[in-house]
N, C-alpha and C positions, 0 to 999 in steps of 0.2 A: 680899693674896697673889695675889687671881686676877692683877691688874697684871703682878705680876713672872713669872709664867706664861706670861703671854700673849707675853711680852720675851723670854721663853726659843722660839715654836712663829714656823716658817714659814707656819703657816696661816693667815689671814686670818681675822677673824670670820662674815664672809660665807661663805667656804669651808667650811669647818668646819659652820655652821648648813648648809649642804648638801648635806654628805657625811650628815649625820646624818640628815637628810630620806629621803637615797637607802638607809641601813642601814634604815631605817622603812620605807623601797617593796618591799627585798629582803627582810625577815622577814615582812610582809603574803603577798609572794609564795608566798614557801617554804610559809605556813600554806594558803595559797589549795590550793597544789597537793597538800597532804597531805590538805586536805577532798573535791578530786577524784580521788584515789587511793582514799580510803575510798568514796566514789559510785562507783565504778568498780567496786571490789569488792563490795560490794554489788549492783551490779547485773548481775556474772556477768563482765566484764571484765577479767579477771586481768593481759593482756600492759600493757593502757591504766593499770590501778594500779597495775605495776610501773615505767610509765615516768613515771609520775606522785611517786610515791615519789623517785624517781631527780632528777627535777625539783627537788623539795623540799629534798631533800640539796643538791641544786647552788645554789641561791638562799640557803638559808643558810650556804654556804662563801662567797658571794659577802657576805653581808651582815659576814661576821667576817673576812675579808680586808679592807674598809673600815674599821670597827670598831679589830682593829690597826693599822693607817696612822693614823687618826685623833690613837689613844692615841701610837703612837711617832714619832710630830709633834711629841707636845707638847700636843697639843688635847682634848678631853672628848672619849669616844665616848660615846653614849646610848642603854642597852641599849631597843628598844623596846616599847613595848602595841601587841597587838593583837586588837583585840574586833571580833564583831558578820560572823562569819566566814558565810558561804553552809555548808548543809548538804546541799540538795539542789538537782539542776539540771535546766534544762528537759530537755535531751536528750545523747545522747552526743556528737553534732553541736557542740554549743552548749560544752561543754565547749573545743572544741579551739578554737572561735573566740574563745574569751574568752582561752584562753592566748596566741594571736596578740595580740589587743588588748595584752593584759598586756606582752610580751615588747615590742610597739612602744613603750605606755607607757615601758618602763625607758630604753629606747633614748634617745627624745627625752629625759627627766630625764637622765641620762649626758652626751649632745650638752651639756645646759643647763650642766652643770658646767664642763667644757669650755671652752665659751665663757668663762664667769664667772672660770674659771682666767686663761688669756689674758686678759684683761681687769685681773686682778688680777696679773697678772707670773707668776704662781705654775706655772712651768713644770713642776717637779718633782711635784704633782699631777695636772697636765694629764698627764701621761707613765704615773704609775702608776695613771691612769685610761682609758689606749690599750688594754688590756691587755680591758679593760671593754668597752670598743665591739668590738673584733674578738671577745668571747666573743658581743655581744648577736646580730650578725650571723648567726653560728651558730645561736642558738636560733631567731630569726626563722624560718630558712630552716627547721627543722625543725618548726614551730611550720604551716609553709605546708605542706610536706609530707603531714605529718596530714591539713589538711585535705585536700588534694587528694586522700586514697583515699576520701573520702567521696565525692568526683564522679566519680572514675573507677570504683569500685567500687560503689556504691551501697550505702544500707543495707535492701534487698528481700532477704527467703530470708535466705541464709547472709551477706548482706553486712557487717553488723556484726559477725560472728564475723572473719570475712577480714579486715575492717579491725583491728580489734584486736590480730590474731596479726602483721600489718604493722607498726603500732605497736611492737609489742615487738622486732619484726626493726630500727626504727630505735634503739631503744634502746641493740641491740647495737653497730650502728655507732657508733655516737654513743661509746659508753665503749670502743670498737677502737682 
């Protein structure tokens, strides 16, 4: 049956094992940022686990937006595990720099698909995967941001406080 299945999806086996990888990067994510939402909170930083929150929300609409593309391909989506999450982190700092990391992460795995699309003809992926990169760019950019009030602002005195309620001011932008 799988055969006749596979005769029925424009996806590729290749493709498909990839998208599925990338719904695996976006519900890790989403989890990621729910565990520095709750460090956030916990550590007094309400605007940063609001925006954090908000993050988490956004990575799992991104993971079930692939997810159905997959399914109305034609192809297996695979709901994923994710274990062995971080609970606590070095600093508030370290927080925003790991979100950059993360957020390049996606970036490049996206680009890879991409490519691999083009490669496999599979244009029609490639396109509802454009949609992907112009969101990632976005988050990069705001991902730098963050940090940047760490350096212009400092976190001496009141500086973590300011940085935070900034935070949250991008937040609002961000859903404007």
């Amino acid at each position: 049956m799988k055969d006749l299945i596979r005769l029925k999806t424009s996806l590729s086996e290749d493709i498909e094992r990839l998208l599925n990888e990338q719904i695996q990067m976006e519900a890790k994510s989403s989890a990621i940022y729910l565990s520095m939402a709750s460090w956030c909170d916990r550590s007094g930083f309400q605007y940063s686990a609001e925006f954090f929150y908000h993050q988490s929300d956004e990575e799992r609409l991104h993971m079930m937006k692939i997810f159905r593309y997959i399914n109305e391909a034609g192809g297996t989506a695979i709901s994923p595990e994710i274990a062995g999450l971080p609970v606590d982190f070095d600093s508030f700092r370290s927080i925003f720099e790991q979100t950059l990391e993360q957020e390049i992460d996606v970036t490049q795995s996206i680009n890879q698909i991409v490519d691999q699309c083009h490669k496999h003809k599979d244009y029609i992926t490639a396109k509802f995967l454009h949609w992907f990169l112009e969101e990632q760019l976005e988050e990069e950019n705001i991902a730098r941001r963050c940090l940047e009030l760490f350096d212009i602002i400092g976190e001496e005195g009141h500086g973590r406080y300011l940085i935070d309620k900034a935070v949250g001011k991008l937040n609002e932008e961000e859903e404007a």
